[in-house]
VOGU-3710 file (C-alpha; in Angstrom, 3 decimals, decimal comma):
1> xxxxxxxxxx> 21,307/-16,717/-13,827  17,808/-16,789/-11,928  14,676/-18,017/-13,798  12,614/-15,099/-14,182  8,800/-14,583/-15,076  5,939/-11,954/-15,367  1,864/-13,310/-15,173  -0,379/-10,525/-16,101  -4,014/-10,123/-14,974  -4,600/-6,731/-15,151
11> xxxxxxxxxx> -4,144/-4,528/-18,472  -3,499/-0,695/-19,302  -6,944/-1,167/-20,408  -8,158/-2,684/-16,828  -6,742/0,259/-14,933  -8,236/2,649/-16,774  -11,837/0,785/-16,611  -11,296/1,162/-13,289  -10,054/4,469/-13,122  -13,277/5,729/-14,854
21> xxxxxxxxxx> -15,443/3,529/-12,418  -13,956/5,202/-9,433  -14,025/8,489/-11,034  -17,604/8,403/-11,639  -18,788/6,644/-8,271  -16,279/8,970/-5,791  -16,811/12,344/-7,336  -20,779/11,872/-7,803  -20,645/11,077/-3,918  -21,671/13,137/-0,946
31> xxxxxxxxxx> -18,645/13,996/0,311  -16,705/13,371/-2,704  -13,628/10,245/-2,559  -11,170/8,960/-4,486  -9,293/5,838/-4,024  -5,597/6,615/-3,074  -3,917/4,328/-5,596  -4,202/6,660/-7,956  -1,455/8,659/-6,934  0,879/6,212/-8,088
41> xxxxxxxxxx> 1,717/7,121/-12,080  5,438/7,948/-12,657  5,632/11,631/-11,306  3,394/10,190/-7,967  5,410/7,278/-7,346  8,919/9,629/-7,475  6,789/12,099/-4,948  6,175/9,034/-2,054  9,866/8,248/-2,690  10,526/11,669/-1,803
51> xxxxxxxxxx> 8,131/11,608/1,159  9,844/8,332/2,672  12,984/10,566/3,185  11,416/13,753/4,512  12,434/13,733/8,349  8,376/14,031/9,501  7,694/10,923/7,783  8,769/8,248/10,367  6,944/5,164/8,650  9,262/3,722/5,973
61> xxxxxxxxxx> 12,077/4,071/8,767  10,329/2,628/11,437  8,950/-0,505/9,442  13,058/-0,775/8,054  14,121/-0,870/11,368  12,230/-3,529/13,111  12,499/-5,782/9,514  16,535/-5,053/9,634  16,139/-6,648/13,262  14,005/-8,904/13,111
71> xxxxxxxxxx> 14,067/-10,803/9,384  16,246/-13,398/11,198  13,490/-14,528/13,471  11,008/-14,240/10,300  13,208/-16,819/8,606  13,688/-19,053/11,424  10,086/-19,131/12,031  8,688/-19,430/8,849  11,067/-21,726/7,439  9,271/-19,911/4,187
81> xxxxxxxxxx> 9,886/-21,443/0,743  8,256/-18,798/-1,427  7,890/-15,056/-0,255  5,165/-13,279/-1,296  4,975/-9,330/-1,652  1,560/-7,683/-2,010  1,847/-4,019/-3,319  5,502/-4,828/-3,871  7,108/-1,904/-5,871  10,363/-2,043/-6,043
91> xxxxxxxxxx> 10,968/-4,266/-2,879  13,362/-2,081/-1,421  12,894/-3,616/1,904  11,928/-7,064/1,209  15,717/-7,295/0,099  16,408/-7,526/4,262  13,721/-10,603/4,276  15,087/-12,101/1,163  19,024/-12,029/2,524  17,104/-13,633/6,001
101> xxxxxxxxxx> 15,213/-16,360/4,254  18,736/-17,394/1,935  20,948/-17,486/4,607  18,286/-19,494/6,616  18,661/-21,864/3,552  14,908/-22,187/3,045  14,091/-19,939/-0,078  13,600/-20,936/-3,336  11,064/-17,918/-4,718  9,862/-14,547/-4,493
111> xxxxxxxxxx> 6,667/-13,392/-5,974  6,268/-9,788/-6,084  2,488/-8,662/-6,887  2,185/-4,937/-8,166  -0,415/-3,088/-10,504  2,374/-1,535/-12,427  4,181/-3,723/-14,672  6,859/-1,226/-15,615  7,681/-0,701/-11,872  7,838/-4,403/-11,362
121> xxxxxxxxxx> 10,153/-5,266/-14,618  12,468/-2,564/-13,421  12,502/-4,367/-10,094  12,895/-7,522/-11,389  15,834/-6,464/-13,182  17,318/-5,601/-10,018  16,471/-8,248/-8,192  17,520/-10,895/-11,079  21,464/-9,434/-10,673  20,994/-9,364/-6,805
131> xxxxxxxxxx> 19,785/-13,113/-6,465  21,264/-14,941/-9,239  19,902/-18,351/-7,917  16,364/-17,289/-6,929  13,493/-18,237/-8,841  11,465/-14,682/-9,109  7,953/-14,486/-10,456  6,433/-11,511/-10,751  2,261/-11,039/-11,063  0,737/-7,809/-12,006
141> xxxxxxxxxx> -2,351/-8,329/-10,419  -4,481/-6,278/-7,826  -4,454/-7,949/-4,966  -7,612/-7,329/-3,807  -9,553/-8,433/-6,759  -6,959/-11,329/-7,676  -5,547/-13,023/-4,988  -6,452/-16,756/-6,358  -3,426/-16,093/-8,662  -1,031/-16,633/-5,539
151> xxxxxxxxxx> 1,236/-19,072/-6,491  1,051/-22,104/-3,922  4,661/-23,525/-4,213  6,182/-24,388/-0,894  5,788/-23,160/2,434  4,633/-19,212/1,867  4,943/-16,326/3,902  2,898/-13,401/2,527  4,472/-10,015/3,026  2,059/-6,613/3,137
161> xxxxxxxxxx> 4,101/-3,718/4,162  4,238/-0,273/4,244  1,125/-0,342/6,529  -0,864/-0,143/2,855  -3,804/-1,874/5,529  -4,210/0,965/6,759  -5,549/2,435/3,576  -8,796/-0,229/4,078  -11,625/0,689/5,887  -12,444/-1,648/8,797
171> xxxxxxxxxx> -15,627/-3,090/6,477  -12,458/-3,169/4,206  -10,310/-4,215/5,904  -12,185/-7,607/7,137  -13,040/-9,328/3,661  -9,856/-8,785/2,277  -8,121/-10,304/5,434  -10,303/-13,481/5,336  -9,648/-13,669/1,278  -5,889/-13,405/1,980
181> xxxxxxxxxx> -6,420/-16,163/4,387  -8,725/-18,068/2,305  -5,296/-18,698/-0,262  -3,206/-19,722/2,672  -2,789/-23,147/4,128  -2,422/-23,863/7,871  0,792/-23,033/9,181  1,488/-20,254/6,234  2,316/-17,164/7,167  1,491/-13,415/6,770
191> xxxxxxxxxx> 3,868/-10,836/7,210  1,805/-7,171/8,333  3,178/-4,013/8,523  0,709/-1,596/10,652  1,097/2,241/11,794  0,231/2,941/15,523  -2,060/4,876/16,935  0,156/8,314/18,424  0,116/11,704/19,347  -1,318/13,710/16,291
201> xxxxxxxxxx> 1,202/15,974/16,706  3,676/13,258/15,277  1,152/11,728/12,957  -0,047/15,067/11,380  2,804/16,397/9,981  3,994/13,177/8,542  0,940/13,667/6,106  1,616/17,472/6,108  5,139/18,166/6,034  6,992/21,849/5,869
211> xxxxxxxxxx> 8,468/21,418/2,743  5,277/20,289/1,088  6,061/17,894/-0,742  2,454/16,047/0,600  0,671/18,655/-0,703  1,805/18,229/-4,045  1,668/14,543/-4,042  -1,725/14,933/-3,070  -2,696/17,172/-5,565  -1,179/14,977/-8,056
221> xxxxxxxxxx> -4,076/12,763/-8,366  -5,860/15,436/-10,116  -2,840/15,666/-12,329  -4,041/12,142/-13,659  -7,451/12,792/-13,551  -6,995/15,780/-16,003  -4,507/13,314/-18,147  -6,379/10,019/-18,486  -9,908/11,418/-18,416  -9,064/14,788/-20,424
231> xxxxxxxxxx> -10,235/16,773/-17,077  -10,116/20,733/-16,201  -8,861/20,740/-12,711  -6,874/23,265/-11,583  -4,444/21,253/-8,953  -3,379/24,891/-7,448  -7,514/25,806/-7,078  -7,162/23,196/-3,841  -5,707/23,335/-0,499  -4,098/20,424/1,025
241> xxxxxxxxxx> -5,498/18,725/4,124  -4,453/16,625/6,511  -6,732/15,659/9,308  -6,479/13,276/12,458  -9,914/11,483/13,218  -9,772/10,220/16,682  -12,949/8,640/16,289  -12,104/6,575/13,731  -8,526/6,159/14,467  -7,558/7,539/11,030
251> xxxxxxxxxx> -5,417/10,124/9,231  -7,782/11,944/6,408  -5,733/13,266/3,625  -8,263/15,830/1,201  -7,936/18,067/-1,117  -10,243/21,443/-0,499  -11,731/23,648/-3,007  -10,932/27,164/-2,395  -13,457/28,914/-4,411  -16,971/27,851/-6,234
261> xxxxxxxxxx> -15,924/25,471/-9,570  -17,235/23,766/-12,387  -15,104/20,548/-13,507  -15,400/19,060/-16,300  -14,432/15,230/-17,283  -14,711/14,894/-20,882  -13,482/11,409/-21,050  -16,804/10,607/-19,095  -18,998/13,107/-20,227  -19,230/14,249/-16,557
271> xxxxxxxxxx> -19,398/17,866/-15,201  -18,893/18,293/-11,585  -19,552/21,092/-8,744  -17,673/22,284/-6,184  -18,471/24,717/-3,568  -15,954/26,946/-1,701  -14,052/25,451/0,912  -15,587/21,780/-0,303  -13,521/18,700/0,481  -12,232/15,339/-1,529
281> xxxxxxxxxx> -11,516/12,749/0,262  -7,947/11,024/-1,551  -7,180/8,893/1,572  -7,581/7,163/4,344  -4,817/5,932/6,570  -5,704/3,985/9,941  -3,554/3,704/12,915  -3,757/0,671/14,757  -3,251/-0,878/18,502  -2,395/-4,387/19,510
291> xxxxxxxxxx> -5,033/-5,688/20,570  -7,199/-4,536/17,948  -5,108/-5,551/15,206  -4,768/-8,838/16,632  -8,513/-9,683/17,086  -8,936/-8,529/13,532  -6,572/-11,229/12,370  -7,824/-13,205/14,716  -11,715/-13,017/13,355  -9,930/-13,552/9,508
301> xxxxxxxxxx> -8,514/-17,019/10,878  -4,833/-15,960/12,249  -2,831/-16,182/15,084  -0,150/-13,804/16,182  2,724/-15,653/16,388  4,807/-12,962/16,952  4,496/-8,859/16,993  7,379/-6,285/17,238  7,512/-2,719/16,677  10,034/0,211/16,177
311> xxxxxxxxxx> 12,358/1,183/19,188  9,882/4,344/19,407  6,945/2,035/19,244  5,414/4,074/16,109  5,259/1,389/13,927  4,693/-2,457/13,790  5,079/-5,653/11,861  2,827/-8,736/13,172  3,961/-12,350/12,511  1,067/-13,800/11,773
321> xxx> -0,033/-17,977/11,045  -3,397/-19,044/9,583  -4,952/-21,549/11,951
//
């Protein structure tokens, strides 16, 4: 059987430090934030499931197709040793990378990196009966605060998927690319999954869909504000938004008030105002093109190496080398 191990650098105690941080600093703002990963307890993480299979929600699709095309030119290319997951879950599509890399003959390790331990022993498990000979090491880590704990055995090929970047600011979005590049030697390589920039009228209702389902993962956040920091929200006193900036190139997901409110957080002594028809930010979600995606890289210290997207063009994955 596979050699299997868990590092841990963040506790149930270091989320909710953090969780109370954020809390304090996004709803004392003007306008009020929160930071999306948040939505991810149990009952959130079983709601983004459901959203990958809702028909408006092209993204997880898209970003299966391309990898189900392409992972055989990733493994060539790389020649990677150890693959690297940021924001791994349960790896449901890494599995096409790691079938690439083994029958390329080059893989000796996978290294998923998740906040959740639970989610990433139950993937584990899977993974240990699906690659009996693979050496898996799993970190539960954040991986912007704790990237140093990348392992650096063999020739590595960071995966980020999902187009998570998207979720960074671009003052965001820079450090965190020249970190991740800071832990890579020449001639590594990054694997990036980035949504497109498109008509809003596709874009919109993948954040927004019919059957709502959006809306109530949305709303869910305030779920586990009222459970971990013994909060009064109402979930069903806010409306569910989902807004296209052009400017900004962004999809705005916020929840809106709709009626005057007191809220009360009693886990941080906090009381908090709303008025009618005022917004919380829960997420942002950029869209990318090209050639701005590629001079970001470029300005973090990578080279496209090679960049494919979707047959609809909606989505893309960027084969990226540090230089």
């Amino acid at each position: 059987m596979t050699d299997v191990d868990l590092e841990i650098h963040l506790t149930d105690a270091d989320l909710a430090a953090g969780l109370r941080e954020d809390a304090r600093r996004g709803l004392t703002a003007s306008p009020k934030w929160l930071p999306p990963k948040y939505f991810y307890d149990a009952r959130g993480s079983e709601l983004f499931e459901e959203i990958t299979r809702l028909p408006e929600y092209y993204p997880t699709r898209a970003e299966r197709e391309i990898l189900a095309e392409r992972a055989g030119a990733v493994a060539r290319i790389t020649g990677a040793k150890t693959l690297i997951e940021l924001g791994s879950g349960s790896s449901e599509k890494t599995r096409l990378l790691l079938d690439a890399l083994r029958e390329h003959g080059t893989l000796g390790s996978f290294t998923p990196l998740d906040v959740s331990g639970a989610a990433l022993r139950h993937a584990l498990a899977d993974l240990r009966r699906e690659y009996p000979d693979l050496h898996l090491h799993g970190i539960v880590a954040d991986f912007v605060r704790h990237l140093e704990v990348l392992p650096e055995a063999g020739t590595r090929l960071v995966a980020f998927l999902g187009g998570t970047i998207g979720n960074f600011t671009p003052a965001e979005r820079a450090p965190f690319l020249a970190a991740l590049r800071a832990r890579l030697a020449t001639g590594e390589f990054l694997l990036l999954g980035a949504d497109l920039v498109k008509d809003p009228a596709v874009l919109v209702p993948a954040y927004d869909d019919a059957a709502g389902v959006t809306a109530e993962f949305n709303r869910n956040v305030l779920h586990v504000l009222n459970r971990e920091l013994d909060a009064d929200f109402d979930p069903d006193a806010f409306a569910h938004v989902a807004v296209w900036d052009a400017e900004h190139e962004w999809i705005e997901m916020r929840l809106r008030a709709l009626a005057p409110m007191t809220v009360r957080l009693r886990a941080l002594d906090l009381e908090i105002t709303f008025a009618d028809g005022e917004e919380l930010r829960t997420e942002v979600s950029a869209k990318f093109r090209r050639e701005g995606l590629a001079a970001e890289l470029a300005a973090a210290g990578f080279a496209v190496r090679d960049w494919w997207t979707d047959e609809g063009a909606r989505f893309s994955v960027t084969l990226a080398a540090a230089v």
